[in-house]
N, C-alpha and C positions, 0 to 999 in steps of 0.2 A: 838261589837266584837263577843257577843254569835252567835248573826245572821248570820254575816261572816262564824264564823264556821262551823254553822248546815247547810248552804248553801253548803259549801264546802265540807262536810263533805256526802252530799247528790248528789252531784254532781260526787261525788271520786265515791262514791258508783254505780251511773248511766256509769259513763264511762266504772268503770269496768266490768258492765252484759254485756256490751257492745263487751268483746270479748270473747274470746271461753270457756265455763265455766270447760274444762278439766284441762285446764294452763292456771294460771294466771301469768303474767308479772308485774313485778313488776313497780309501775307509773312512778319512775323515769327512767328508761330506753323504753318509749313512744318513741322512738326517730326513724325517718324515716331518712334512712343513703345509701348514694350511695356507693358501694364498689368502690375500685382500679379500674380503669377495663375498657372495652369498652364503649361506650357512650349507644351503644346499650342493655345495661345490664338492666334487672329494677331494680325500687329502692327495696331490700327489708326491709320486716315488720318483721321485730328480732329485737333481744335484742341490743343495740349499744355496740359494741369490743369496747376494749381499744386502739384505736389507738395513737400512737405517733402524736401530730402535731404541726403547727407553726402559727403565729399570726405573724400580720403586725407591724412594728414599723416603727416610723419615727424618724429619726433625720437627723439635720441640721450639714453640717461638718463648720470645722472651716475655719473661713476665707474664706468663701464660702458663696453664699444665694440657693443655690440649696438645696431640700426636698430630701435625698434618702430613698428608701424604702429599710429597713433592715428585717429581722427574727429572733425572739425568743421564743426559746419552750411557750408553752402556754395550754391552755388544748386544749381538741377536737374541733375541727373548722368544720361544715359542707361547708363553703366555701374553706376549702384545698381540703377536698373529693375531692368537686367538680372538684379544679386544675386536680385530678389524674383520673378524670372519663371522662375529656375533652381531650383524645392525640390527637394532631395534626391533621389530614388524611398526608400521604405522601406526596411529591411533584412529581409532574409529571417533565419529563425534561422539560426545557424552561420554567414553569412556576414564574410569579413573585411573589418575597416571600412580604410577607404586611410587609409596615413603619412601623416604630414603634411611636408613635406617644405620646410629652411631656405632660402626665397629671397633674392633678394639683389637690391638695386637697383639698376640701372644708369643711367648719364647717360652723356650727349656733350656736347661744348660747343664749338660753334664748329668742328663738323668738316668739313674742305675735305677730297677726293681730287684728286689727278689725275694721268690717263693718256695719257701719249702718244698722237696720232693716236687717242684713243678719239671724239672729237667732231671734227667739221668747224669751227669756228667756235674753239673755246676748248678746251682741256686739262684745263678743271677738270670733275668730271664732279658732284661734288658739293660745294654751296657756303655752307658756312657755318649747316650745320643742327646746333641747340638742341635738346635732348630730353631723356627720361627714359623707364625702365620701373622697376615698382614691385613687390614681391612679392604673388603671388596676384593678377595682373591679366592681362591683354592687351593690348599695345601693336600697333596695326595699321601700318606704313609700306605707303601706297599713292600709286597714280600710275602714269600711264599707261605706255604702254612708253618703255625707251631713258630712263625721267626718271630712274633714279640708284637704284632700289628695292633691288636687289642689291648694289649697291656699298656703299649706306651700313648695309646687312644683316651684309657680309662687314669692313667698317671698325668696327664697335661689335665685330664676334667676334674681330678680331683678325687676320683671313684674306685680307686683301688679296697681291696677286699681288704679285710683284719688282720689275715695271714700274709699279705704283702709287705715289703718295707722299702721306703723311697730315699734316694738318696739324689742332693739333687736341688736344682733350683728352677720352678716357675715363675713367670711375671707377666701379668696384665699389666699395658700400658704402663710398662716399667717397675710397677711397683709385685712386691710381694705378698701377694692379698688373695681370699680367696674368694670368687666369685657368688654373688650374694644370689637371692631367690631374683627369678626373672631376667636374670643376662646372662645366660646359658641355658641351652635346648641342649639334650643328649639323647641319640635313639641308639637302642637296644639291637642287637643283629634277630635277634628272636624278637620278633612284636607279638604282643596278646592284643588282640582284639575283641569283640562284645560282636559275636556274629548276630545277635536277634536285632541288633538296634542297625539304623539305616547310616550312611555315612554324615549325612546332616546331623543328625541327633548325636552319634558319637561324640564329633568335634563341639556339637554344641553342647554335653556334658562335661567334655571335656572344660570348656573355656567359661563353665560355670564354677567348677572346681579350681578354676585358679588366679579367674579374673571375678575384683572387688565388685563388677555389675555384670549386666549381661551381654550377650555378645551373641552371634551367627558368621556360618561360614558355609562357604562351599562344599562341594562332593569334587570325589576325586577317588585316583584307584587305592588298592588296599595298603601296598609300601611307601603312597604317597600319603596316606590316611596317618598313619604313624611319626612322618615327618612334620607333618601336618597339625597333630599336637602338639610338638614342641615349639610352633612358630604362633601359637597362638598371644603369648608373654612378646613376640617380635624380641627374642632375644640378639645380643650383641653378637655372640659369639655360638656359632652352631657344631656338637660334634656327630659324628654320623660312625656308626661301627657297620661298614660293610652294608653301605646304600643297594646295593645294584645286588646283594644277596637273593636269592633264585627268580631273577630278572632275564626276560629273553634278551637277545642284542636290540630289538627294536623299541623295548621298555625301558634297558638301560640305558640308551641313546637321548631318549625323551625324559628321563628322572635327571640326568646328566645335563643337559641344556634347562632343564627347570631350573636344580640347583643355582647352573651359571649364572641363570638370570638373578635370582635371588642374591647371590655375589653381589652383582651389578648393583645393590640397591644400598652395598657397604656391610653386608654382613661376613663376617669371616668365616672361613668355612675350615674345618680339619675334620676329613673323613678316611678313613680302613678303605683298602682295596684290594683282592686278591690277583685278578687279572682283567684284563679290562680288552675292547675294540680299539683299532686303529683310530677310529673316530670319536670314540671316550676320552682318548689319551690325548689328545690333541687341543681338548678341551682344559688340563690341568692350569696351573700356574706353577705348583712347586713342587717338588715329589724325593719324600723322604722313603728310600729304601733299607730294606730291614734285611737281614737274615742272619738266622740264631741270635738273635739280641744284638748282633753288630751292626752299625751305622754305616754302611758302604756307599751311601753318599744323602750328599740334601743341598737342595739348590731351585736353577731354573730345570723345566722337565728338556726343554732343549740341549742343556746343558749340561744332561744323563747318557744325553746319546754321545753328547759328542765326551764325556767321562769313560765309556764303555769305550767309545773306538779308540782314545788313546791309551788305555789299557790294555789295548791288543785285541778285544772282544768287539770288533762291529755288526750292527745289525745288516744282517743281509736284508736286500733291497723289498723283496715278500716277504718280509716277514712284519709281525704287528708288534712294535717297541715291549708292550708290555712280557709277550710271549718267548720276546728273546732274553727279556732281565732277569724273569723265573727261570728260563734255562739256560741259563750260567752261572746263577745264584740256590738252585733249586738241588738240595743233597741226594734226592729219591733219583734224580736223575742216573746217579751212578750204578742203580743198580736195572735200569734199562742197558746202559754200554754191559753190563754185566750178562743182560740175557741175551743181546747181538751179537756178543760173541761167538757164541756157537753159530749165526747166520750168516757169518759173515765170509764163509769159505764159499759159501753158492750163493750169494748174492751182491757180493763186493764187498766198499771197502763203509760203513754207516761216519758219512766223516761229519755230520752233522749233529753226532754225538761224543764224538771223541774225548770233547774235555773235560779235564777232571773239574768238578766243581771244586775240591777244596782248594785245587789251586788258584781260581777264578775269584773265588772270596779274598783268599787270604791277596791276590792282584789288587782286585778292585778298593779293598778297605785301604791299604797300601798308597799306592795313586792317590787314594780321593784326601788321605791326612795332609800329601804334600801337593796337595791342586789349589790352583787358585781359587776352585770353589768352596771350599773350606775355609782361605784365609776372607774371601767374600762374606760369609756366611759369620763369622766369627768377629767383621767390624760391622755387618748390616746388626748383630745382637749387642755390642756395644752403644750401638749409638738408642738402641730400644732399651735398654736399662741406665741407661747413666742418669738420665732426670725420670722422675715419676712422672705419670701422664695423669690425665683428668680419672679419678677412681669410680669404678661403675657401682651405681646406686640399686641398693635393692628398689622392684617393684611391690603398689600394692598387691594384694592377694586375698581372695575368699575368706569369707570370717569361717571358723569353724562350725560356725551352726549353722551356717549358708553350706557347709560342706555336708553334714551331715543328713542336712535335707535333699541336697542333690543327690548322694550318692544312694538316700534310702529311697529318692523316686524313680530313680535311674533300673536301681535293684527290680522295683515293683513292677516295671515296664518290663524287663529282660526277664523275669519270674511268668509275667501274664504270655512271655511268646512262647520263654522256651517250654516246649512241652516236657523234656527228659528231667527240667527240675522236679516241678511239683505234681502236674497235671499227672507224668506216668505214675508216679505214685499214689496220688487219690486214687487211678485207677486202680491199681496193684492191691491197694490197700482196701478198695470198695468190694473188690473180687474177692480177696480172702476174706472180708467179715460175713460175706454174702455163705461163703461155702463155709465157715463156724459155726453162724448161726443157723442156716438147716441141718448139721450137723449134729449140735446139740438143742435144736429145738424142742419142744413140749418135754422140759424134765418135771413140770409142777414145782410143788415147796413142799415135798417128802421130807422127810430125814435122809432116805437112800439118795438124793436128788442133790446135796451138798458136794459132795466129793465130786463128781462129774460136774459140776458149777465152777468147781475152783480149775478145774480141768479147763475148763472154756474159757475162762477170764486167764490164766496163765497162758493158754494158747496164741489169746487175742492180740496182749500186752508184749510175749515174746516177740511172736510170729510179726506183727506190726511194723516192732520195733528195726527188726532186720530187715525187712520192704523196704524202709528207709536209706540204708544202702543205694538206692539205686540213686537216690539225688551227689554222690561222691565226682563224681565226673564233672559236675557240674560247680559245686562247691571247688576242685582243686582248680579248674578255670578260674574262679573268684581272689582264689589267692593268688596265680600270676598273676593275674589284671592290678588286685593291688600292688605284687609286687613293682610292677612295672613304675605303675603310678607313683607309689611310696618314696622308689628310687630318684624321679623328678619332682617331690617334694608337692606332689600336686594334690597326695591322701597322707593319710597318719592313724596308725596301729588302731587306736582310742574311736577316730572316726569311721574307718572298716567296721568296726564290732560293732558299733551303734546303728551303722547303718545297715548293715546283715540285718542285724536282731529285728529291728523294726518291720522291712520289708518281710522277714518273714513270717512274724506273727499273723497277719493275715491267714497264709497261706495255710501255714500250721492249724490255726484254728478251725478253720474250712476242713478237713482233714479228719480232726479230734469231733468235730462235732457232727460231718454226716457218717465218718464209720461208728459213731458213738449210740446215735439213734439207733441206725440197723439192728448194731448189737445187741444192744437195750431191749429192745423188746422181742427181738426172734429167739433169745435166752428168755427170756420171758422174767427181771426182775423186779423189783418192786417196784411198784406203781406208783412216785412220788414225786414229784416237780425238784425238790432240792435234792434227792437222791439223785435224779439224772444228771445235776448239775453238777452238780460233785463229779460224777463218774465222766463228765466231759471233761470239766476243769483237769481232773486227773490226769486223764490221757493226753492233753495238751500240755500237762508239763514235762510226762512223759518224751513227748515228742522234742520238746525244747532241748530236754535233758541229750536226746539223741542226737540232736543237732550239732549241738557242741561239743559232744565226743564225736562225732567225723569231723567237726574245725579242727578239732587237736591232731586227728591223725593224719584228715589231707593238709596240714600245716608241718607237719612232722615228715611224711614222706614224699607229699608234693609229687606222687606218681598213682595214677588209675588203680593200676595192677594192684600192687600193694598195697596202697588203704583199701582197697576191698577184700583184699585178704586176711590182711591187721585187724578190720575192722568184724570180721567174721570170726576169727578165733576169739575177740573178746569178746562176742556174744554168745559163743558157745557157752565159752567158761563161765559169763552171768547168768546162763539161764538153770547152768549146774547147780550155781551156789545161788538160786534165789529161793530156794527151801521148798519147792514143789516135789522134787524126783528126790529128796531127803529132807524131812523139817530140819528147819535152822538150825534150834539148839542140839537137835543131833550131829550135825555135820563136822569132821574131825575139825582139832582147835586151829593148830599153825598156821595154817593156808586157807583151808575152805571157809574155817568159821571167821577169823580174824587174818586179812583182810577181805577174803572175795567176796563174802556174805554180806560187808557193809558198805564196800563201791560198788556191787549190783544195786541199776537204777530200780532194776527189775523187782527187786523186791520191796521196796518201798511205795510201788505203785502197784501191787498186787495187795500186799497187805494195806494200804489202806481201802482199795476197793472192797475188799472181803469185809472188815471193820465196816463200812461206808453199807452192806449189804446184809449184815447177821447181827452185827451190834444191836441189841434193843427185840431181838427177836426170840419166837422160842418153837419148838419143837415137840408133837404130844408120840411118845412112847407108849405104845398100848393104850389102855384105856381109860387111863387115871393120873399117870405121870407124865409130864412133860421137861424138855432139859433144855436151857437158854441156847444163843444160837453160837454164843462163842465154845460150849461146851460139846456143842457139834462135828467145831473144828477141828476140833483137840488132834484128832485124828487124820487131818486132812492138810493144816496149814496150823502155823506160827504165828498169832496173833496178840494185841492186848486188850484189858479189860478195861481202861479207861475209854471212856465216851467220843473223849478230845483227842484221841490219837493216831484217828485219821487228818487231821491235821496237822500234824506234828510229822507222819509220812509227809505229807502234802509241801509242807516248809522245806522240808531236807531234800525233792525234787526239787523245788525250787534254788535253793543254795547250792546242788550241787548245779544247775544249768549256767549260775552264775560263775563256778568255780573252775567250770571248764573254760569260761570266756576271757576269764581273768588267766587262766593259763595258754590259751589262746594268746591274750596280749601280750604275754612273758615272750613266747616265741617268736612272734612278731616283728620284736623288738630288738632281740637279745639275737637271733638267727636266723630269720628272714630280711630283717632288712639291714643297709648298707651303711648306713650313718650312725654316730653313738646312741645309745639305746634313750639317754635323757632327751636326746632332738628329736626322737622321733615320738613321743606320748601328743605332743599336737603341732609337731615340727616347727622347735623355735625357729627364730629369724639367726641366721649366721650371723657371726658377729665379724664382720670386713676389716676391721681391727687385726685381727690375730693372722701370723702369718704361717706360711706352712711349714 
């Protein structure tokens, strides 16, 4: 305790050279206070008046399960300020006034995470944090990095990962239930967005995927576009992981009073915040502080400053509330005093870093157990559990086949813009069959003319298949998007696949059938209507089949780099074992013959074009004898004698394009997304029943 003191006692002292040495201010009136007034006022830096205010109360009426929010004198609130510092704007005529919209209150109590190997030190990553959010307000959870700000964001939504474990109690309006489809929005610190599509068409695929009809919305910018999704349901309760994430000060100033207003209309808000503006912060109502998983307070945001100043830590007079919190809470800090020390013989004394943060934590958590705003905080969550409140009802939602149609016309659009999906590859693909086929043009139908045939057709089919590659980039965008999506229950594993596939057979086809012509005949092969057709059908399933081995691999590694590399070694390795550079049945057993030779798509779409081109044909040897056309190959390629068994090839491209989709939805399911793998085949309805 001496140590505490002489820390603090050092730190009182550094705060205060800190402001103007004519007038000093006394520590506990530190307080940064918006006036009455315009929005446009600043904040200033005086002493905090005695204002009159009021504090939130809930109670439950009788014979009733509805929450109403009441008022009772209380001490100074910097979130009333706030009320009086936010008027309205006027309305214009004709304009529409905003819904008001049923919030709902939410608590924690007592909530521990923990994750494996997520800390060096300890498992628990969050420890034993008390709270509340309240309708029509703002709940800020802040704290430095790596303190628990996400975890305990994604543990109130519901959305902790597999490998987490919660301990602990939530409750919506009192009860313990978990929040059904439609009364909760959750945005993501990383948003995927659909760069080809315009921000109208987004939101309004958006709001076909998850509203029962149709709907339209505004534009707006791109971190507001994402919030913007989730408010399409008008959920009750909105969670936000780090709004103002790479936001200037004059975007997070303007996301920050949107939000408010949104508040204003009854929605709850609990949002992640790393460090914020004087004039952000000002904006708060309640602000749970984090670091290392410890709860170092939660209350009114007014209520933090004046927590810090009787802890010995007050904010000097310049300085921005949030900037002083992180640094007296912030552990990296100590190894800045670490490197001033050596500056501090020529340059003085750095008394603006002195303190030890671990003593500053272990002060603050301290204090804030035996503060009034703790025992506050701990009867305002009593009196929100003790009766159940009105329980939130799932909304309707998108049929599945309303999903599926959306999502595969949505694909079709963002296919026809982007060009790096499909377009660079017809071209890709149009350039090399162009340079195949003068390559091997004019071979005639020798005998000598077979082996350099098969040469070109295994070129065509390899060489094609690897072009393909270049759509990866754009595919692993697809599966964040879903991810994103899947995780708001707004797609489902089943509906992504149906709606790829669809949208892409187009495009594929388009593809298989003008590189098919070119080739067709600057190879110069048989001249037959159902032969071409074949050898198109072929190469389109080819393609399919290619398809969905990059779904498995950008689903697998969900990074550029790497599925294009992943993706390259297994075509090496197919194109070894698809019995061109060694006939099959030669090829050693363990490995090349059994399996490589038989998960090459490569070869089943090589042999049956050759079958598809020699079957039925024959060959004159000098002048008298001739040898069939399969006995030509003998030497050249691995083929069968049955009639029927290029389609028998043709089936097994097919089963395997299948085979990949279906392991595609395995992963989906079982490792891509967030909820148990049976919710997510077409995202049953939670059951509000069950608690957590």
């Amino acid at each position: 305790m001496e140590e505490i003191q002489s820390q603090s006692d050092n730190y009182r002292s550094s705060s205060s050279s800190a402001s103007s040495p004519a007038s000093r201010v006394p520590s506990s009136n530190f307080f940064y206070l918006r006036k009455p007034g315009s929005l446009r006022q600043p904040i200033s830096f005086e002493d905090s008046p005695e204002w009159e205010d009021t504090d939130i109360d809930v109670r439950v009426e009788e014979g009733g399960d509805s929450i109403n929010v009441a008022t009772t004198p209380a001490s100074p609130s910097l979130s009333k300020l706030n009320s009086g510092s936010l008027p309205s704007p006027p309305l214009t005529e004709g304009a529409a006034i905003p819904r008001k919209v049923a919030g709902a209150s939410v608590v924690w109590k007592d909530l521990t995470v923990t994750i494996k190997g997520k800390r060096k030190y300890s498992d628990k990553v969050i420890k034993s944090s008390t709270g509340y959010a309240l309708p029509g307000t703002m709940t800020v959870i802040m704290g430095p990095a790596k303190s628990g700000k996400s975890t305990l964001l994604r543990a109130i939504a519901g959305r902790l990962d597999h490998s987490a474990r919660m301990y602990g109690e939530v409750f919506v309006n009192g009860a313990k239930l978990s929040m059904p489809y439609g009364s909760f929005g959750y945005v993501e610190r990383e948003t995927t967005l659909i760069g080809s599509l315009t921000v109208r068409e987004f939101l309004y695929y958006s709001a076909l995927l998850q509203l029962p009809g149709f709907f339209c919305l505004p534009s707006g910018e791109r971190r507001r576009v994402s919030i913007a999704r989730e408010l399409v349901m008008r959920p009750h309760i909105l969670f936000i992981d780090e709004p103002l994430y790479r936001l200037d000060s004059v975007s997070a100033l303007l996301m920050m009073v949107t939000l408010k207003k949104l508040a204003s209309t009854g929605c709850t808000l609990i949002f992640t915040i790393y460090q914020s503006s004087t004039e952000v912060f000002g904006l708060f109502d309640r602000i749970c502080l984090l670091s290392n998983g410890n709860t170092l307070f939660f209350g009114e945001t007014l209520a933090c400053l004046q927590h810090f100043s009787n802890a010995g830590f007050p904010c000097p007079i310049m300085q921005s509330p949030s900037d002083h919190f992180l640094r007296a809470i912030n552990t990296d800090f100590d190894r800045i005093i670490a490197m001033c020390k050596n500056w501090q013989d020529d340059n003085g004394d750095f008394s603006s870093v002195n303190m030890d943060t671990a003593v500053a934590i272990r002060t603050l958590e301290a204090t804030y157990k035996s503060s009034a705003d703790a025992a506050a905080a701990e009867t305002m969550i009593l009196k929100l559990t003790e009766k159940e409140g009105l329980a939130l009802k799932a909304k309707g939602k998108a049929s599945n086949v309303t999903r599926i149609a959306v999502l595969t016309w949505r694909s079709l659009l963002v296919m026809s813009r982007e060009w790096k999906y499909y377009w660079l590859r017809l071209i890709l693909i149009m350039l090399l069959t162009l340079c195949i086929g003068t390559v091997f043009s004019g071979l005639g139908h020798s005998l000598s003319s077979v082996v350099t045939r098969v040469a070109a057709i295994f070129v065509f089919v390899s060489f094609c298949s690897l072009l393909s590659i270049a759509g990866v980039p754009v595919l692993t965008k697809e599966i964040k998007t879903y991810t994103c999506e899947e995780s708001n229950q707004h797609s489902a594993a089943l509906v992504f696949l149906l709606g790829q596939l669809l949208s892409s057979i187009p495009f594929l086809f388009l593809i298989s059938i003008s590189s098919s012509l070119v080739f067709y005949f600057l190879i110069g092969l048989r001249d037959e209507f159902s032969l071409l057709m074949y050898f198109v059908l072929n190469f389109f399933m080819s393609l399919l089949v290619n398809e969905g081995l990059m779904l498995v691999v950008a689903t697998i590694r969900q990074d550029v780099f790497w599925s294009i590399l992943t993706l390259l070694c297994i075509h090496v390795v197919m194109m070894l074992s698809a019995g061109y550079f060694r006939i099959r049945n030669a090829l050693p057993g363990p490995v090349w013959m059994y399996p490589m030779s038989y998960i090459a798509f490569h070869t089943y779409s090589i042999q049956g074009l050759l079958e598809n081109e020699y079957l039925g044909t024959s060959f004159a040897v000098g002048q008298v004898r001739t040898i069939p056309g399969f006995q030509a190959l003998q030497s050249a390629y691995d083929i069968s004698l049955d009639n029927n068994s290029k389609w028998v090839n043709l089936l097994v491209l097919f089963l395997m394009a299948v085979g990949y989709r279906i392991l595609v939805f395995v992963l989906l399911c079982f490792f891509v997304g967030r909820r148990m793998p049976l919710r997510r085949i077409f995202q049953c309805k939670r059951d509000t029943t069950n608690t957590r």
